[in-house]
N, C-alpha and C positions, 0 to 999 in steps of 0.2 A: 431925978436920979433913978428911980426906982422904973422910971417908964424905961430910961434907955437898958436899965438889966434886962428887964423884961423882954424888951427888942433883942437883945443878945441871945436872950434865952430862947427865943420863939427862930431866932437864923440859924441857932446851933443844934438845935432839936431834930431838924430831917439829917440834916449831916452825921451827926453821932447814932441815928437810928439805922442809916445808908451802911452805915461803917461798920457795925456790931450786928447787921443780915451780912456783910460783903465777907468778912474778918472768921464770922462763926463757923458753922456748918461748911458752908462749901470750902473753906480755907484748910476744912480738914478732908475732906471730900477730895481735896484736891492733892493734898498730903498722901491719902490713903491712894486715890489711884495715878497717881503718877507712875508710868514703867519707870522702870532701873534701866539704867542708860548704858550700853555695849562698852568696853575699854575698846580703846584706837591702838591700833598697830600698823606700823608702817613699812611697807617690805620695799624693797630693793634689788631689781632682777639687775645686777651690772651689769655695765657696757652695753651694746644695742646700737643699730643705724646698720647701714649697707651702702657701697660705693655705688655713685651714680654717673654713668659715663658722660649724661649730659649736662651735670654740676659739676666739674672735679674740685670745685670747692667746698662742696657738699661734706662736711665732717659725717667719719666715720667709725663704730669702734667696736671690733670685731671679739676682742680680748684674745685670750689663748687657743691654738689652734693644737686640734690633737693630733698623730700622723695619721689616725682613722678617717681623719678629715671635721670631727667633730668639733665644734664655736663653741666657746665659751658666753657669748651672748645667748646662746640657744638651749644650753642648759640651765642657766640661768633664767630666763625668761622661764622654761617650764616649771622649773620645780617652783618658781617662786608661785604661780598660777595654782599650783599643786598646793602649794603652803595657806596661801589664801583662802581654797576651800575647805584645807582643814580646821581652817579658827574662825570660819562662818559657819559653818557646824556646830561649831561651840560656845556660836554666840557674840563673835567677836565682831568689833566693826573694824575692816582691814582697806586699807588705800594703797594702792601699787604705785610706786616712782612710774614706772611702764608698763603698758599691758600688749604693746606692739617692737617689732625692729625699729626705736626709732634712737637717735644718737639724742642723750640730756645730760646737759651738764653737774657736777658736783654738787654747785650752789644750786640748780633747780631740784636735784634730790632733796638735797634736805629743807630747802622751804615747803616742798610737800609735807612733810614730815613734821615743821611747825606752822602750818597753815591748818592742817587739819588734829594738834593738838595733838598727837600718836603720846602714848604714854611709854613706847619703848619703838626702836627703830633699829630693822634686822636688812642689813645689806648682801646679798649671796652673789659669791663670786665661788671663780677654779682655778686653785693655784697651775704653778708652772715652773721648771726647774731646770740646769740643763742635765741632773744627772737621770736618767730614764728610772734607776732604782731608789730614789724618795719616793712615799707618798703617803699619805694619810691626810687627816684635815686637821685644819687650824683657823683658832678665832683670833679677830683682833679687834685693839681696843681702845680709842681715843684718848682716856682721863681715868684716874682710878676710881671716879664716881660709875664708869662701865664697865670696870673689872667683874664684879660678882655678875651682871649679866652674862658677859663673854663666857665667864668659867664657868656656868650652867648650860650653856651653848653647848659648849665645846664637851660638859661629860655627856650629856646625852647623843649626841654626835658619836662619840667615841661606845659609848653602850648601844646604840641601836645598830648602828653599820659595824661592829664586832665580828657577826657573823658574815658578812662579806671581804672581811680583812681588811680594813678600812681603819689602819687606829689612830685613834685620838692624839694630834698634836698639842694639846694645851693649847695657851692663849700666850699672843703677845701684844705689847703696847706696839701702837699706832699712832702717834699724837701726831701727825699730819694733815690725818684725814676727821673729814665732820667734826671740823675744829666750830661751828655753829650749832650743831645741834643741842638743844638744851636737854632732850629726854636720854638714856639710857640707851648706848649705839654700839652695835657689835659687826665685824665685817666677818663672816663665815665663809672660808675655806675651804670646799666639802670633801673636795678631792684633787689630785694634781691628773691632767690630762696628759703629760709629758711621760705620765708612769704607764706600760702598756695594760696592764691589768684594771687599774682603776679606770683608764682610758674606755676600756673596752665596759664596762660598768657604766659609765656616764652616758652611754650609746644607748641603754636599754630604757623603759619607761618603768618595771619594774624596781630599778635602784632608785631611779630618781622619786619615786612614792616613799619609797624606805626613807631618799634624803629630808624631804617634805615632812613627813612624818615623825623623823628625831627633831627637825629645826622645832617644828610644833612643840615637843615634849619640852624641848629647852625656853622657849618661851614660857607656856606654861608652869616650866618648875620655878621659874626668877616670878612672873605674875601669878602666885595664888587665888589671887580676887577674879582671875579666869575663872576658875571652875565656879566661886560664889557667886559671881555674878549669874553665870548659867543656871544656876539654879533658882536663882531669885525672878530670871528674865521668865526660863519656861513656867513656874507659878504663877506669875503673872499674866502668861496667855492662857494659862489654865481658866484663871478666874475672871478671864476677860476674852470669851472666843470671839472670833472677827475682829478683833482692834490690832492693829498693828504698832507695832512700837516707831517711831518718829526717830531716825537717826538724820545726825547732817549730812548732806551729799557730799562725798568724797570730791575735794579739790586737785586738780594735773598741776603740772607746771605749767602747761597754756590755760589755764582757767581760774578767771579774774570774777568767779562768782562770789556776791555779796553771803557772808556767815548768815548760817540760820540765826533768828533772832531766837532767844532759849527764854521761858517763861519765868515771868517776874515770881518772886518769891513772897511771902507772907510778909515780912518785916519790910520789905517795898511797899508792898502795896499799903500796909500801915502808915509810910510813910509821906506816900502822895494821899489818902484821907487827912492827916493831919494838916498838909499843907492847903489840903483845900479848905481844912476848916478855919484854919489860920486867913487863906485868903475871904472868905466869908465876914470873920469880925474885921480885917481891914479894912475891908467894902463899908459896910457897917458904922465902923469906927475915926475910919481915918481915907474919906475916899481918894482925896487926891495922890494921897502917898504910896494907895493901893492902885491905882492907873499910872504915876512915875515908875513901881516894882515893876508889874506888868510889860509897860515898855522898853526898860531897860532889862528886863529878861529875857523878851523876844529879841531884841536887837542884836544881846550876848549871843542867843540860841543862835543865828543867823549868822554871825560872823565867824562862831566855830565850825559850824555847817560848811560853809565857802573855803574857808580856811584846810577843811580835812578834804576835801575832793578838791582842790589844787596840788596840795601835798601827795595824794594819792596819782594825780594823774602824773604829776612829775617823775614821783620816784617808778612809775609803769615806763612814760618815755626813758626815762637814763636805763631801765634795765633793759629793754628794746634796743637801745642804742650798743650797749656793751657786748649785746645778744651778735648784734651783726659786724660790730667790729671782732668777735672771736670769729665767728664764720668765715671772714674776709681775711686773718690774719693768722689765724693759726695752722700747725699743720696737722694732715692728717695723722695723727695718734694717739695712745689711749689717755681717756682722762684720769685712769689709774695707773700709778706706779706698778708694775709687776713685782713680788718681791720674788730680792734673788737674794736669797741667803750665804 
């Protein structure tokens, strides 16, 4: 009896020394220098694509057209690029639905937006109206769980473009759109192109910095942990120059790249030492029982392996499919609603 503790003792001995070097020091090491990880924001330049004479099935979607002749894709498109490098500035890690004229649908905006984890998600659009004398901007808002976003939207919207005459619509419910999204979604309104003043405003690259710049304040005011984080990121490179902080690569709607793998935690790692130590005394203790575990754990491992890259490539095929049956069967027009009041 006393020989086989002794054996127990003498197999559990490297193990539990491996584990309390692995566990100590560096577990804190690793604590202490770990960067603080950017928040995700997900912006939204609507509408986007251009007619192509030699596809006329080519979807396309131009959005509102001003009589200056000004796109609402093309305003869009900028300021959202404009909005972008303001919360990378600050720290922010930000993924654009588009960064080109290209026409994507609905449902590919927002799985940007839950593929890459956004902890809030800002869509910029320009309204439209038929009376030439409305304008100002307006937020809207899927679910009341997006209202208080919206409504911080829409004041700083309304306090920063003040001074260009630009007021504040409030916020209205939208429960139509980004009925998927799970994080906090707001569609911003900046301005109507139909009004000739605000028109002639959305022309300029000087307003649209102005628009870039409230969207930014209003994000910021709904995410506080912006500015904290910023502070905690730049100390960080303070006390670590030349290291750069490791964000995920921002995922498109055509991009089928596999998630960064994110590091195991201490109470993990504790918990694969234990299991090793546990497979040690089975070894030890109980061999055959510990080569039936072994086998029938690889074999689970292996079947759920197969099983998820089937499941993956299928649901890839059906969205592919659905992809080109919209292409082939819809018409040209917008994938948003315009609102007409």
């Amino acid at each position: 009896m006393w020989r086989a503790r002794l054996l127990h003792v003498i197999a559990i001995a490297p193990a539990v020394a491996l584990s309390a070097a692995a566990l100590g020091p560096s577990a804190r090491a690793q604590t202490q220098d770990k960067p603080p990880q950017p928040i995700v924001v997900a912006i939204d330049p609507g509408h986007g694509g251009s007619a192509n004479p030699a596809n006329p099935s080519q979807l396309f979607d131009p959005g509102a057209i001003g009589a200056n002749g000004v796109q609402e894709k093309d305003v869009t498109l900028d300021v959202g690029k404009k909005l972008a490098r303001l919360l990378q500035a600050d720290e922010v890690s930000v993924v654009l639905t588009r960064t080109a004229d290209t026409y994507i649908t609905i449902a590919q905006r927002e799985q940007v937006a839950i593929d890459n984890g956004a902890a809030v998600f800002l869509s910029i659009h320009v309204n439209s109206y038929r009376d030439p004398g409305i304008g100002g901007s307006l937020v809207l808002y899927p679910n009341d769980a997006a209202k208080p976003f919206a409504q911080d939207v829409s004041d700083l919207l309304g306090r920063d473009l003040a001074s260009e005459h630009v007021v504040a619509g409030g916020v209205q419910l939208r429960d139509n759109w980004w009925i998927h999204a799970p994080m906090p979604t707001a569609t911003a309104e900046i301005a109507y192109l139909t009004n000739p003043h605000e028109a002639a405003l959305l022309a300029t690259d000087s307003f649209r910095i102005e628009v870039a710049a409230a969207l930014r304040d209003g994000i910021e005011k709904y995410a506080p942990q912006i500015a904290t984080l910023r502070a905690q990121i730049r100390a960080w490179r303070a006390e670590h120059p030349g290291q750069a902080i490791a964000t995920p690569r921002p995922t498109t709607h055509g991009n089928d790249a596999a998630p960064v793998a994110q590091p195991s935690s201490p109470l993990g790692t504790l918990l694969l030492w234990v299991l090793a130590i546990g497979g040690v005394l089975a070894l030890v203790r109980w061999p055959r029982l510990a080569a039936w575990l072994v086998v029938g754990s690889l074999t689970l491992v292996l079947r759920t392996i197969v099983a998820v890259v089937v499941h993956r490539n299928a649901l890839r095929r059906r969205r592919r499919q659905r992809t080109r049956r919209a292409a082939t069967s819809a018409r040209p027009h917008s994938v948003y609603d315009e609102l007409w009041l």
